[in-house]
C-alpha positions as CSV (number, residue, x, y, z in Angstrom):
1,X,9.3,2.1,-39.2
2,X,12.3,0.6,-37.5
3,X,11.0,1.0,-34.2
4,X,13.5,3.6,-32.9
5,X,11.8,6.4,-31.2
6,X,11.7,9.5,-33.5
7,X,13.9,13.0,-33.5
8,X,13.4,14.6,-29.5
9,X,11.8,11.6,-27.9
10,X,13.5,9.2,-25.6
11,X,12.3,6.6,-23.7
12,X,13.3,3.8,-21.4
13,X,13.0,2.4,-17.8
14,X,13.2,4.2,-14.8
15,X,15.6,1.7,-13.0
16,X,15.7,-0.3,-9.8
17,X,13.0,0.5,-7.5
18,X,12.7,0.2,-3.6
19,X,10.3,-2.7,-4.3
20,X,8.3,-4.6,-6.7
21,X,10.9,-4.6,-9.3
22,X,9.2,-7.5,-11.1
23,X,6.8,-4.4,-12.2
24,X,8.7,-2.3,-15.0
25,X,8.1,1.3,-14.9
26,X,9.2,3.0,-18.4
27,X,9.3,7.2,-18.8
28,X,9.3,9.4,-22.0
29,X,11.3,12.5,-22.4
30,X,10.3,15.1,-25.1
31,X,12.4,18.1,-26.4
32,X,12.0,20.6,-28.7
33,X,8.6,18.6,-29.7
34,X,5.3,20.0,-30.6
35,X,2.5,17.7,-30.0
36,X,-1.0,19.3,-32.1
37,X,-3.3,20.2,-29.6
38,X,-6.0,17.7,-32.3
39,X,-3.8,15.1,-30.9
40,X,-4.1,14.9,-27.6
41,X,-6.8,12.7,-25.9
42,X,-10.3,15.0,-26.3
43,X,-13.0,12.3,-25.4
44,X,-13.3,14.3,-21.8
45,X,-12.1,17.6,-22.3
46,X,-9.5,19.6,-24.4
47,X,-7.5,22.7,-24.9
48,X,-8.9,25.9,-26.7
49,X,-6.4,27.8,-29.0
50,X,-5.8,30.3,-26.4
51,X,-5.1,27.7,-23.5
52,X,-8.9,27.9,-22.3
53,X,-9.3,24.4,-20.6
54,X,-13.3,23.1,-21.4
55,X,-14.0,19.9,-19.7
56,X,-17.1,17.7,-22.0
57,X,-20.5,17.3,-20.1
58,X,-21.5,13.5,-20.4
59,X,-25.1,14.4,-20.3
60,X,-26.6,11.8,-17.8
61,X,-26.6,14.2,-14.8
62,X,-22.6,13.4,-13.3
63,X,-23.1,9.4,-13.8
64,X,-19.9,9.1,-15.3
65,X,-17.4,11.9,-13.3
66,X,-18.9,9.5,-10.9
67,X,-17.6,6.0,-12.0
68,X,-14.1,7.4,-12.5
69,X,-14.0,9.4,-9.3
70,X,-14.7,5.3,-8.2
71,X,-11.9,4.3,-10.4
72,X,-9.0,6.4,-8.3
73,X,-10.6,5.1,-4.9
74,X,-10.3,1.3,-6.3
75,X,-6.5,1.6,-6.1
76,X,-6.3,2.6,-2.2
77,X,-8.8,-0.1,-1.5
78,X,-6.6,-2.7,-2.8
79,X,-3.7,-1.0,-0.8
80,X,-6.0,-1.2,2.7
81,X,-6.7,-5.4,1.8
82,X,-2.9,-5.6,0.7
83,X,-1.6,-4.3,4.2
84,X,-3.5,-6.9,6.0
85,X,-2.0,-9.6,3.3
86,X,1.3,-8.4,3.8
87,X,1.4,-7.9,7.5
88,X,-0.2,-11.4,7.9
89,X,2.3,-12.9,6.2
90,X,5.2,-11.0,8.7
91,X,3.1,-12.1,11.7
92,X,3.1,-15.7,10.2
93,X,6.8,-16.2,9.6
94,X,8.1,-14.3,12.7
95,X,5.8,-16.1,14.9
96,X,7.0,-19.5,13.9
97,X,10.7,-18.2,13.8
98,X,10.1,-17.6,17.9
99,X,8.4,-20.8,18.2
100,X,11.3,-22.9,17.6
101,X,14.4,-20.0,18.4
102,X,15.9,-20.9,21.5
103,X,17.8,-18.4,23.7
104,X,18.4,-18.2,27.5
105,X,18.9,-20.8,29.8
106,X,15.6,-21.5,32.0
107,X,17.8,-22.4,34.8
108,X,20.3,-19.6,35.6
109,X,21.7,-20.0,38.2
110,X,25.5,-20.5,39.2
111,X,27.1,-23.9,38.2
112,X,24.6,-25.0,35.8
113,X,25.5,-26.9,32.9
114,X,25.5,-25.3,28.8
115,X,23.3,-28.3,27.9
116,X,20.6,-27.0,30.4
117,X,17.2,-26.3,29.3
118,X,16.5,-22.8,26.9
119,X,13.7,-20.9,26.0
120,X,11.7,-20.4,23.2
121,X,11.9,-16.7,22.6
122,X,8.1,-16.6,22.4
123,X,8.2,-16.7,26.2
124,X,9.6,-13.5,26.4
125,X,6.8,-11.1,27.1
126,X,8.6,-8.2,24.7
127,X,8.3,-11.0,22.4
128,X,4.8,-11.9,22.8
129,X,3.6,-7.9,22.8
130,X,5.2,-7.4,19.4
131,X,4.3,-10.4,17.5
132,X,0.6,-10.4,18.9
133,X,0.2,-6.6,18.4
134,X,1.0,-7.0,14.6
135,X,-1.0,-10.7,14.5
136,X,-3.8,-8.4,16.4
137,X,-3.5,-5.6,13.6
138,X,-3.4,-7.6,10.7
139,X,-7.0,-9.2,11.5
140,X,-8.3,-5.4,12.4
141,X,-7.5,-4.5,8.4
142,X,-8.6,-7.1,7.0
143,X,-12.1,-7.0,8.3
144,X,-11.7,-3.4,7.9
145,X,-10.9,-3.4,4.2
146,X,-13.3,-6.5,4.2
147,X,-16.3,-3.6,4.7
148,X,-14.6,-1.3,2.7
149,X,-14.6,-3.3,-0.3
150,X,-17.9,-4.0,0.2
151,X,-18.9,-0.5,0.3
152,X,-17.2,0.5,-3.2
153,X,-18.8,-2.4,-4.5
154,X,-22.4,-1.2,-3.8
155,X,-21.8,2.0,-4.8
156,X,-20.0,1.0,-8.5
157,X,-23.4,-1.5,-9.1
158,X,-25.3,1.8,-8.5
159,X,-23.1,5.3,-8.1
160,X,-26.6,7.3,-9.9
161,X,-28.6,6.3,-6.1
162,X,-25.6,5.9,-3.9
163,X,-23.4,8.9,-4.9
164,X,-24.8,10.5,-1.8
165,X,-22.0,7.9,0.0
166,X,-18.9,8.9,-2.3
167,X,-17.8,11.3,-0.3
168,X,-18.0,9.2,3.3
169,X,-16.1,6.2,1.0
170,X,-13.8,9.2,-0.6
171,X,-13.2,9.9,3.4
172,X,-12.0,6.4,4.7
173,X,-10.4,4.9,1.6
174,X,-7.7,8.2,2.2
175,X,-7.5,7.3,5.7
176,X,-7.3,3.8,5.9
177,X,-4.8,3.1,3.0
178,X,-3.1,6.3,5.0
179,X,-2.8,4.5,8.0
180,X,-2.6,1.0,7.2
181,X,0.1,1.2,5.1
182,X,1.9,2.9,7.1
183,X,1.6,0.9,10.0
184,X,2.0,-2.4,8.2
185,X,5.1,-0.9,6.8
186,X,5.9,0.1,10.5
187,X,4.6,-3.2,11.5
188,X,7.0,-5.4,9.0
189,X,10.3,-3.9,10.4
190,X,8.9,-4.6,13.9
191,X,8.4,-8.8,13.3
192,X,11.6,-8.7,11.0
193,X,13.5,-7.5,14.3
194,X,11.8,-9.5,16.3
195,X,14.0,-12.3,14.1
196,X,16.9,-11.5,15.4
197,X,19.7,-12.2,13.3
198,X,17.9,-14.9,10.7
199,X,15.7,-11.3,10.2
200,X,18.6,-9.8,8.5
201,X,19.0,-12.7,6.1
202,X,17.2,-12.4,2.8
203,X,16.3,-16.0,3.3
204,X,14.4,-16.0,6.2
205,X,11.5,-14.5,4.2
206,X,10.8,-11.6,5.9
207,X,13.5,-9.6,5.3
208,X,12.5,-9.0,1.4
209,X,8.7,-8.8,2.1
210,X,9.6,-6.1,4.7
211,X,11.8,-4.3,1.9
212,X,9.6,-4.6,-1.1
213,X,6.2,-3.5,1.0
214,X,7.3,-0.3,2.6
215,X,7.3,2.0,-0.6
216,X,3.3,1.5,-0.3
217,X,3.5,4.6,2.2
218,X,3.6,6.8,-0.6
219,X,2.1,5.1,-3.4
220,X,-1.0,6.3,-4.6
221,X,-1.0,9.3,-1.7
222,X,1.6,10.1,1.5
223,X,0.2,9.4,4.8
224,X,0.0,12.6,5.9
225,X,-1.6,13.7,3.1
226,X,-4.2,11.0,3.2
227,X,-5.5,11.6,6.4
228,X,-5.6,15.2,6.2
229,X,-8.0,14.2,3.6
230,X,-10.0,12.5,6.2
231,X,-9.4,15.2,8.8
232,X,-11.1,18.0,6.2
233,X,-14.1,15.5,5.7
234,X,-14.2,15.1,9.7
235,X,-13.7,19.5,10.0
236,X,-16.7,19.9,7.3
């Protein structure tokens, strides 16, 4: 009645995060609190007296263990697109950065004068490797997520005649949000250094994006546990 949690229940926020702390996250913490087993969510399954778990047929053949199974994948999808989006944006601001940073004269040889000629630090061929290898990687997942999406969406319009392809989708959505995310995370620190100095400074702009996107690792599945999942569908 007054809004206060009852007797045994607390609830509240879990706290700063690594990243996306616009996002809140709350918990619940029960003690000493029964909850009927009527009460619990039984439109998919429930609980016999005796602990006997009985999961509900839907009737139309596996139609709808089908959609949801669809529903999980949707999430590491978005992960796959939202490395390319993140990592593009890294590429973007680190590659401008070196287009205008200047260090090293051109000219150096003895005698010459501080107001000599520098270089834009784009020149640099350690430069150049990094910031195209991430530009280069960044296009790869995004036409890679591009046919990905694709896929899901075929099957979700129709997952009765293409739940043959689950599995295969099942497969690379593990491995690619597996492996994108990590090396976009990877991939962020990388351009961020490639800043030098301005890269430790919240300002530049890449410094937060590489801090708020690296806890996608593990979100929704660790890499290594994703692409054993692909590695199992590979062994079948």
């Amino acid at each position: 009645e007054n809004l206060e949690p009852l007797e045994g229940i607390e609830v509240g926020d879990i706290g700063t995060k690594a990243g996306e702390n616009e996002v809140d996250i709350g918990y619940l913490r029960m003690k000493n609190v029964r909850v009927p087993r009527k009460h619990m969510f039984e439109k998919k399954s429930h609980v016999e007296p005796d602990g006997t778990y009985v999961k509900h047929s839907s009737g139309n053949g596996g139609a709808d263990d089908k959609t949801h199974y669809l529903t999980m994948m949707t999430a590491r999808v978005a992960l796959v697109a939202g490395a390319s989006v993140f990592l593009a944006k890294g590429a973007t601001i680190a590659i401008r950065y070196n287009a205008v940073r200047k260090q090293g004269f051109k000219n150096t040889q003895a005698g010459q004068s501080f107001k000599g000629e520098e270089n834009q630090i784009i020149d640099y061929k350690m430069n150049q490797y990094i910031l195209l290898k991430e530009l280069s990687l960044a296009f790869a997942i995004r036409i890679t997520s591009n046919w990905l999406s694709d896929k899901l969406e075929a099957i979700q319009q129709d997952p009765e005649a293409m739940g043959g392809e689950i599995p295969e989708l099942h497969a690379s959505a593990a491995g690619l949000k597996g492996f994108c995310c990590n090396a976009a995370a990877i991939g962020l620190e990388e351009l961020r250094k490639c800043c030098g100095g301005a890269g430790y400074l919240l300002a530049s702009g890449i410094a937060p994006l590489e801090a708020d996107y690296k806890w996608r690792a593990t979100a929704e599945g660790d890499t290594t546990v994703m692409l054993l999942q692909t590695a199992r569908y590979l062994m079948k």
